[in-house]
C-alpha positions as CSV (number, residue, x, y, z in Angstrom):
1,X,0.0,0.0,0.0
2,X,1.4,3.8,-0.7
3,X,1.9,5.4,2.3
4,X,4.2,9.0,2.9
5,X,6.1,10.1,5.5
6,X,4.8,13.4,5.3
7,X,2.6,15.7,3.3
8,X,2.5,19.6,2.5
9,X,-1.0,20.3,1.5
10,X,-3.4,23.3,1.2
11,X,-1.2,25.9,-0.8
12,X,-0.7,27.0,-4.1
13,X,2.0,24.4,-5.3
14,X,3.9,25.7,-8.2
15,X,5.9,22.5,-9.7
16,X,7.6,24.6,-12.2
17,X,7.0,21.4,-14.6
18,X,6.6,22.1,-18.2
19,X,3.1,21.0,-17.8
20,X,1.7,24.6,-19.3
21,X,0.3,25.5,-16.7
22,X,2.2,28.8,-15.5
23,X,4.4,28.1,-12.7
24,X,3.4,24.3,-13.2
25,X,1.1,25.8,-10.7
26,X,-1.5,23.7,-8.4
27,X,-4.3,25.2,-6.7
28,X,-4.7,24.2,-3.3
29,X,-1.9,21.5,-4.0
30,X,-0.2,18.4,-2.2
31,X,2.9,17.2,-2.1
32,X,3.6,13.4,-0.6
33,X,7.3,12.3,0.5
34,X,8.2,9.2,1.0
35,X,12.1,7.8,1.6
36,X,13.2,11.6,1.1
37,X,11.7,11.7,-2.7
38,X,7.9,13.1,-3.9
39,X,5.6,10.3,-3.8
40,X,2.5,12.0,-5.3
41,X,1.6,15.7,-6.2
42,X,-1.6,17.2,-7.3
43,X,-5.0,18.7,-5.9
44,X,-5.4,17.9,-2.6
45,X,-8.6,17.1,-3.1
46,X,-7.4,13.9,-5.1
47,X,-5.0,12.8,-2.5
48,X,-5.4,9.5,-1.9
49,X,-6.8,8.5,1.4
50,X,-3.9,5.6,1.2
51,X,-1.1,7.7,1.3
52,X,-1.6,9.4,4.9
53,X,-1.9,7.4,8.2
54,X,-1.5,7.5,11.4
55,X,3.1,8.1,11.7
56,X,2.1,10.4,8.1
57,X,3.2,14.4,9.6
58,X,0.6,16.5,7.7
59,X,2.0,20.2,7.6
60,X,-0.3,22.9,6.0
61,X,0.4,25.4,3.9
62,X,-1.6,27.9,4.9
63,X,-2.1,29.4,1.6
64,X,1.6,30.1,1.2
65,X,3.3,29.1,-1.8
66,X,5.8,26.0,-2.2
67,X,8.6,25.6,-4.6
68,X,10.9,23.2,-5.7
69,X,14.2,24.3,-4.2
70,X,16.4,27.2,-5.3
71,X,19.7,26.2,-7.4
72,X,22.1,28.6,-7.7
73,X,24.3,27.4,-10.0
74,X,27.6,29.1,-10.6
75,X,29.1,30.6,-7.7
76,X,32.7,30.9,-6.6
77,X,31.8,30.8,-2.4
78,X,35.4,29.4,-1.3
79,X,37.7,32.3,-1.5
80,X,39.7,34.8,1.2
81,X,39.9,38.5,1.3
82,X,37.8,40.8,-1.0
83,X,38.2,43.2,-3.3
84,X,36.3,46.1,-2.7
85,X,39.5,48.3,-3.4
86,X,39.0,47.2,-6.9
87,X,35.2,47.6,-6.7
88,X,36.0,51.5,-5.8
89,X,38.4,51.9,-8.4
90,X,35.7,51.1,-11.0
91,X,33.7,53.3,-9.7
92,X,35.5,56.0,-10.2
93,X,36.0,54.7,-14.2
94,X,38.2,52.2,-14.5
95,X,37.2,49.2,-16.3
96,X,37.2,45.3,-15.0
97,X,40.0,44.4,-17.6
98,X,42.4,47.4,-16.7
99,X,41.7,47.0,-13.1
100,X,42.5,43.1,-14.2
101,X,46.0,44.3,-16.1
102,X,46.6,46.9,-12.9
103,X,47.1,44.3,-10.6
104,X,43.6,44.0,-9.5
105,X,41.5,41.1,-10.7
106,X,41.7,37.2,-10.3
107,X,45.4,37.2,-9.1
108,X,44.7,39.4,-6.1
109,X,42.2,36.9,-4.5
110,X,44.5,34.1,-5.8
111,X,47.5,35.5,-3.4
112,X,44.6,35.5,-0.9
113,X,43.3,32.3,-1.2
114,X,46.6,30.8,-1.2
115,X,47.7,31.9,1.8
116,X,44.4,30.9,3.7
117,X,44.2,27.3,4.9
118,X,40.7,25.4,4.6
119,X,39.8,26.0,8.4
120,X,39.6,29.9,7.8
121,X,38.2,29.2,3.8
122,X,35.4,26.6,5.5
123,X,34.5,29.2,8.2
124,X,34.4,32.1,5.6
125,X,32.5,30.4,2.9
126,X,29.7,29.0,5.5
127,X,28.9,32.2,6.5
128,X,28.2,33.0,2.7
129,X,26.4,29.4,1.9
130,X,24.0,30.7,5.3
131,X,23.1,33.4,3.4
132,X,22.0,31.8,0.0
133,X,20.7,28.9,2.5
134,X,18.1,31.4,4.1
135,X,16.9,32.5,1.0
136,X,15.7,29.0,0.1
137,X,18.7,27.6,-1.9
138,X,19.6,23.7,-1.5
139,X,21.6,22.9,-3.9
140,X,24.7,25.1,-5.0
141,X,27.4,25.0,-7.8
142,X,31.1,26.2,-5.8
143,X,34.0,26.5,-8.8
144,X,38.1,26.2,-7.5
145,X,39.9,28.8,-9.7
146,X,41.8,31.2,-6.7
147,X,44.3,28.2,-6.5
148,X,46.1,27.7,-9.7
149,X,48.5,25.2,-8.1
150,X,47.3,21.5,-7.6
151,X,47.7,22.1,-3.9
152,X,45.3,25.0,-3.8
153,X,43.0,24.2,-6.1
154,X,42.4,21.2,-4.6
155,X,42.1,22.5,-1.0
156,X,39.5,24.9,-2.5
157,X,37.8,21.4,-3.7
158,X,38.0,19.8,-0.7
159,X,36.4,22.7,1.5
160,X,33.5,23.1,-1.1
161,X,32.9,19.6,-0.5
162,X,32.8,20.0,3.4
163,X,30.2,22.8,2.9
164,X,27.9,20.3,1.8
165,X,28.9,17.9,4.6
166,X,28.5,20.6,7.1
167,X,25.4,21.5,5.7
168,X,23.5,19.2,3.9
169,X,22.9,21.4,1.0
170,X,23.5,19.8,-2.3
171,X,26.9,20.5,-3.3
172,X,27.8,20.5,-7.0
173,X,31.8,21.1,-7.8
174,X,33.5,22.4,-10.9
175,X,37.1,22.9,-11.2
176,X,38.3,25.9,-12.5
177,X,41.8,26.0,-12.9
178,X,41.3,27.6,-16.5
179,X,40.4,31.2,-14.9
180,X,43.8,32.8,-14.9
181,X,47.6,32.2,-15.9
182,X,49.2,32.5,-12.4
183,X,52.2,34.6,-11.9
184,X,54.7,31.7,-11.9
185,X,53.5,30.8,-15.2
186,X,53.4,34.6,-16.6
187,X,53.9,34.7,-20.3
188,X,53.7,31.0,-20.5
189,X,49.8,30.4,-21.0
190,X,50.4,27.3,-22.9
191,X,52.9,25.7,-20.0
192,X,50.1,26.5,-17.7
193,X,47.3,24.7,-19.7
194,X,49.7,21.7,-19.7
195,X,49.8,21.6,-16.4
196,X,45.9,22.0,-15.7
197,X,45.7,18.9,-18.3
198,X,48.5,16.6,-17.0
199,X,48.6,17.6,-13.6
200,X,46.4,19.2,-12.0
201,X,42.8,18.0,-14.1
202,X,43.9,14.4,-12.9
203,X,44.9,15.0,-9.6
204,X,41.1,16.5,-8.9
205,X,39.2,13.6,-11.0
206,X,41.2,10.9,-8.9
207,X,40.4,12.3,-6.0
208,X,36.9,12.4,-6.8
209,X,36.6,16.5,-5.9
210,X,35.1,17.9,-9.3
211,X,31.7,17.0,-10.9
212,X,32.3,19.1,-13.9
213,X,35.4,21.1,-15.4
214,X,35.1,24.9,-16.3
215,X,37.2,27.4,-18.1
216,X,37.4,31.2,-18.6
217,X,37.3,32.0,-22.4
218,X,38.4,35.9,-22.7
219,X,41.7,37.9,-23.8
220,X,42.1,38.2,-19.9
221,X,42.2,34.5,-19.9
222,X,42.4,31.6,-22.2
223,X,42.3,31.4,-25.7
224,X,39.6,29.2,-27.4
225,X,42.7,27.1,-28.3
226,X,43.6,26.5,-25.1
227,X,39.8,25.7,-23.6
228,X,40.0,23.2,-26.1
229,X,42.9,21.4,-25.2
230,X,41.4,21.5,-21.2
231,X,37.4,20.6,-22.6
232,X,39.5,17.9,-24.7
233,X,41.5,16.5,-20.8
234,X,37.9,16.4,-18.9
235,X,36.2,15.1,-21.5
236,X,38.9,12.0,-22.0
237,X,38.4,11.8,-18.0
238,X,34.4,11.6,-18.2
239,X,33.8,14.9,-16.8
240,X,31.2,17.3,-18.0
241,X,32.5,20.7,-18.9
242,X,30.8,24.4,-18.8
243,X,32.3,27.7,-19.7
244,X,32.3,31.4,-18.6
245,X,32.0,32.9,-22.1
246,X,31.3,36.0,-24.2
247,X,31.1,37.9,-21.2
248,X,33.6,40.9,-22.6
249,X,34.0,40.5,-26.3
250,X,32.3,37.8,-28.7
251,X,34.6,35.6,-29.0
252,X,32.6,32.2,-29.9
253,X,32.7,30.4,-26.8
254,X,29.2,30.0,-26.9
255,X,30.1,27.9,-29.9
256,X,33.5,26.5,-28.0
257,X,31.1,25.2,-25.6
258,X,28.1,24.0,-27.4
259,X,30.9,21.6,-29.6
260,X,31.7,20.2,-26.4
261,X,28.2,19.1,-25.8
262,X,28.6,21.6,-22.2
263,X,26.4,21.6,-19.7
264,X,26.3,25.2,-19.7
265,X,27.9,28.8,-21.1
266,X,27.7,31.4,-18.5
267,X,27.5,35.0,-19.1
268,X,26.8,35.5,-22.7
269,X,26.2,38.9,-22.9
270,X,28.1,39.5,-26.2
271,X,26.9,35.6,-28.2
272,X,26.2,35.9,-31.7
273,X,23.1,34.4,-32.8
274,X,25.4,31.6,-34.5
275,X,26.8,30.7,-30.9
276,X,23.0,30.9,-30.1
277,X,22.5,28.6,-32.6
278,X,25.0,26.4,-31.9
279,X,23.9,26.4,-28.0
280,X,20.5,25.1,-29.1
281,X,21.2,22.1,-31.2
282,X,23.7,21.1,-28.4
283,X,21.5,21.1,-25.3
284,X,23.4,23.9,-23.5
285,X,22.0,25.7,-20.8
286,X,22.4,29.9,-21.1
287,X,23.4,30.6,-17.4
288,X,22.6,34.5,-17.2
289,X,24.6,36.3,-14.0
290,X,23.0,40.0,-13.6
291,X,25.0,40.4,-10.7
292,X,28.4,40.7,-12.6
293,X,26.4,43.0,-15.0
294,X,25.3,45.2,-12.5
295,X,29.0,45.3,-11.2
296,X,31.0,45.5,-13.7
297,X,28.7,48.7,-15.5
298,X,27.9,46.5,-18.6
299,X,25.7,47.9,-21.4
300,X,25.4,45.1,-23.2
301,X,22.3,42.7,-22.3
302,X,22.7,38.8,-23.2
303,X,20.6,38.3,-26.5
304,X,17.2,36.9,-24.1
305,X,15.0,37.3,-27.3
306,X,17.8,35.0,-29.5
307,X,17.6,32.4,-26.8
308,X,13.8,32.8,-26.6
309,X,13.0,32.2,-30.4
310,X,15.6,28.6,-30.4
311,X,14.7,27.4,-27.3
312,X,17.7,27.5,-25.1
313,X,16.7,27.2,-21.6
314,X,17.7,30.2,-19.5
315,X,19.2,29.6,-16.1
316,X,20.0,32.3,-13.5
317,X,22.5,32.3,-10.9
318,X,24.4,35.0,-8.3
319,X,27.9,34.3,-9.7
320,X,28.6,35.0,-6.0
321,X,32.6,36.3,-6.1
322,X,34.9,38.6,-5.0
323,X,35.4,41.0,-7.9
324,X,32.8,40.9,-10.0
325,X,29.9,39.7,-8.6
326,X,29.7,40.3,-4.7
327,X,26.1,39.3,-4.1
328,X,24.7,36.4,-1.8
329,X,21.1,36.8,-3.0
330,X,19.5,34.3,-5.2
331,X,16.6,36.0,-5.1
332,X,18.1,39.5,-6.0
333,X,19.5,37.6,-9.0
334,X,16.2,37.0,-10.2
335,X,14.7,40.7,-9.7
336,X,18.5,42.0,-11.4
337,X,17.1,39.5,-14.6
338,X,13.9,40.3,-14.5
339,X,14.6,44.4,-14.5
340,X,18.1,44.5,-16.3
341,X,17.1,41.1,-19.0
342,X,14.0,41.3,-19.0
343,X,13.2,37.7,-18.0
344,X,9.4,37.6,-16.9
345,X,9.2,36.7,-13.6
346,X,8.1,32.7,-14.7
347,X,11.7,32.5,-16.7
348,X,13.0,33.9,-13.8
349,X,12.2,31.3,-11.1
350,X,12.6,28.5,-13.8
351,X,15.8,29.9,-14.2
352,X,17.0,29.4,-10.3
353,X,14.6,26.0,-10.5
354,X,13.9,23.7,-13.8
355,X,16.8,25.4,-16.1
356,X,19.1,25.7,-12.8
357,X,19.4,21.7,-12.7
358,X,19.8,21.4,-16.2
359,X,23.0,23.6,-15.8
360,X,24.3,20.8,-13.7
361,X,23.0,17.9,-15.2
362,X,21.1,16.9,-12.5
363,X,17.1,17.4,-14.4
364,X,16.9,13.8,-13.0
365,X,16.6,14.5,-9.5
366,X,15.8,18.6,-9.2
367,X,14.0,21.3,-10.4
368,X,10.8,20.4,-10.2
369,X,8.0,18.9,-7.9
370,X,7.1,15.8,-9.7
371,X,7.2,12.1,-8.9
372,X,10.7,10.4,-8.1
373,X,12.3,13.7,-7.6
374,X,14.2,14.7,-4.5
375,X,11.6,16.4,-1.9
376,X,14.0,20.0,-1.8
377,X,10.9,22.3,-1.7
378,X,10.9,25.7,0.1
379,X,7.4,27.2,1.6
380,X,7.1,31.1,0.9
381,X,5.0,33.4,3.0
382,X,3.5,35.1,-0.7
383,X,0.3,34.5,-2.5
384,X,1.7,34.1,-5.9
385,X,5.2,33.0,-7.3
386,X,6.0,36.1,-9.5
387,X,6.8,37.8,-6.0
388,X,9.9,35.9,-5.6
389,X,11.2,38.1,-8.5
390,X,8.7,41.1,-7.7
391,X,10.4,41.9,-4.2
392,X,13.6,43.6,-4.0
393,X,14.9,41.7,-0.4
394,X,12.2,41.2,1.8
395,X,10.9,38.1,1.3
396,X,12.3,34.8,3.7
397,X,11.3,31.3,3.4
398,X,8.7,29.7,6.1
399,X,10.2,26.5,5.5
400,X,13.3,25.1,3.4
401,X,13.4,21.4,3.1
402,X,16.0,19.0,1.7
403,X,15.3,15.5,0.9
404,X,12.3,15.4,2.5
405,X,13.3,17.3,5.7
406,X,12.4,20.3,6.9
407,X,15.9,22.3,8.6
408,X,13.6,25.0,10.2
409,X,13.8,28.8,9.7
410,X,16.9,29.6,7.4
411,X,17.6,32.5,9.7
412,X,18.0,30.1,12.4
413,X,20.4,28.3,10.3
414,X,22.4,31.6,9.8
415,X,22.9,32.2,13.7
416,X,24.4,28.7,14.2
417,X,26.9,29.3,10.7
418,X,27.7,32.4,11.7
């Protein structure tokens, strides 16, 4: 007989399932758990009378809103220092690739990083995870790249992982070794990449610390030639790969990507409609970051309407960082690509939800409230999903669960990270 361990009933459920409904949305819905996955959703007027009994905990709604959990999927959390020396200095005009060439830039949070051991990186970066946490988010993408020495980048590896063990947030890695030539290797871009391939790339695979492999395509950063050669390593290694591309200059890696079959391209804001093309017939998710466009004073708006008309799924993220992206607020991320990209506010919660997993490969198991899923829902004091990307701050869960379990008011969870 179907039983559940617990059902959320008498709200307005909002699946976010392609179902055509907007928001996948349920009027007075429930959702039944059993073993940590959904069991059953729909009307809870059709709930079957077998799948509650007498050990079943019944929570209701109340008329609030319940989501799948929040995915923010590109992030760089583990990192020392800041850089809000740098965020001044462009401010007062100069650009993010001359404060890059002044001595500004990746490199300065590297030196950072480096000297910081994983005690003071885990403390720092849970304080940051809290604050995505409390804002509904349960699983999170967390990228290496301030390391650019085996060591390093696998100590950043190694505390990302922790976060999730300290947490019980889902935890998705990427290595990102690809994000800047370090000093050692000045001039010698090539000599680096062989290192990332032969050296460091295995070192992180063995030890089991990356679930996907990223790179940094600019003239700040590595050629499409050389992302090749590193897409070409992970790939050979059975690793996904995704790419932070066309952020400054078109430059095709929207293309470089899409040839690789990558999960995602992040950034975008300058992709042709060939690397839009390209994107589509490949499967990869558009990962749009407002928060590095807000930061950086970019003009230029990824091409939404180009991914619109071929169907490339649209994923949104905080690109939480040091330099260019300083914001711990999925939920800001959506407003910024609402406002700034126009997203409506349904492409907008997709984006941190259904196109969000997609971006990490893991549609299987996230995303949505259907059946077989993992239960990672969060309960919302609102009467209508479009306020998640309506408020500007404001609005906290009721409820965030994972697998089925609720962990109680996320600003409880900040006090005891904090």
């Amino acid at each position: 007989m179907a039983t559940a361990d617990a059902v959320w009933q008498g709200g307005l459920v909002a699946t976010m399932a392609a179902t055509g409904a907007p928001y996948g949305m349920i009027e007075d819905g429930a959702v039944a758990v059993r073993g940590g996955r959904i069991a059953w959703v729909g009307s809870r007027a059709e709930l079957p009378a077998s799948f509650v009994h007498a050990e079943t905990m019944t929570h209701d709604l109340g008329g609030s809103v319940l989501t799948p959990g929040l995915i923010d999927c590109h992030t760089h959390l583990v990192f020392a220092g800041d850089r809000s020396a740098e965020f001044e200095a462009r401010l007062g005009g100069i650009s993010y690739e001359a404060a890059a060439r002044a001595g500004h830039g990746i490199l300065s949070t590297v030196a950072a990083t480096r000297a910081a051991g994983e005690a003071e990186l885990l403390a720092t970066a849970s304080s940051r995870l809290a604050r995505l946490i409390a804002e509904g988010v349960t699983t999170v993408e967390i990228k290496s790249g301030y390391g650019l020495t085996m060591t390093h980048e696998l100590k950043m590896l190694r505390v990302a992982r922790a976060l999730g063990t300290a947490t019980g947030v889902r935890v998705r890695t990427s290595l990102l070794a690809a994000h800047a030539v370090p000093p050692e290797y000045a001039g010698r871009a090539d000599a680096y990449v062989d290192h990332i391939m032969h050296v460091i790339l295995p070192a992180a695979a063995q030890a089991g610390l990356c679930d996907a492999v990223d790179a940094f395509a600019e003239t700040i950063a590595f050629s499409n030639a050389q992302v090749d050669r590193v897409f070409r390593a992970a790939r050979a290694l059975g690793l996904p790969v995704k790419l932070h591309a066309d952020q400054l200059a078109d430059g095709g890696g929207a293309a470089l990507a899409a040839a690789h079959g990558a999960l995602s391209a992040d950034h975008l804001e300058y992709t042709s409609q060939a690397g839009v093309r390209a994107m589509a017939a490949a499967g990869t998710v558009a990962v749009l970051l407002p928060g590095a466009y807000a930061t950086v004073g970019a003009s230029q708006p990824p091409p939404v309407a180009e991914f619109r008309t071929h169907g490339v799924p649209m994923a949104v993220a905080t690109d939480a960082n040091p330099g260019s992206s300083p914001l711990l607020s999925l939920l800001t991320a959506i407003n910024l690509a609402a406002c700034l990209f126009r997203l409506t506010p349904e492409e907008a919660l997709a984006g941190v939800t259904r196109h969000a997993a997609a971006a990490l490969g893991l549609t299987a198991d996230l995303g949505t409230l259907e059946v077989g899923k993992e239960a990672d829902m969060v309960v919302w004091p609102v009467r209508h999903p479009r306020e998640l990307a309506y408020w500007m701050g404001g609005v906290s869960p009721e409820a965030v669960i994972i697998g089925g379990k609720k962990i109680g008011m996320a600003a409880r969870f900040i006090s005891t990270m904090t």
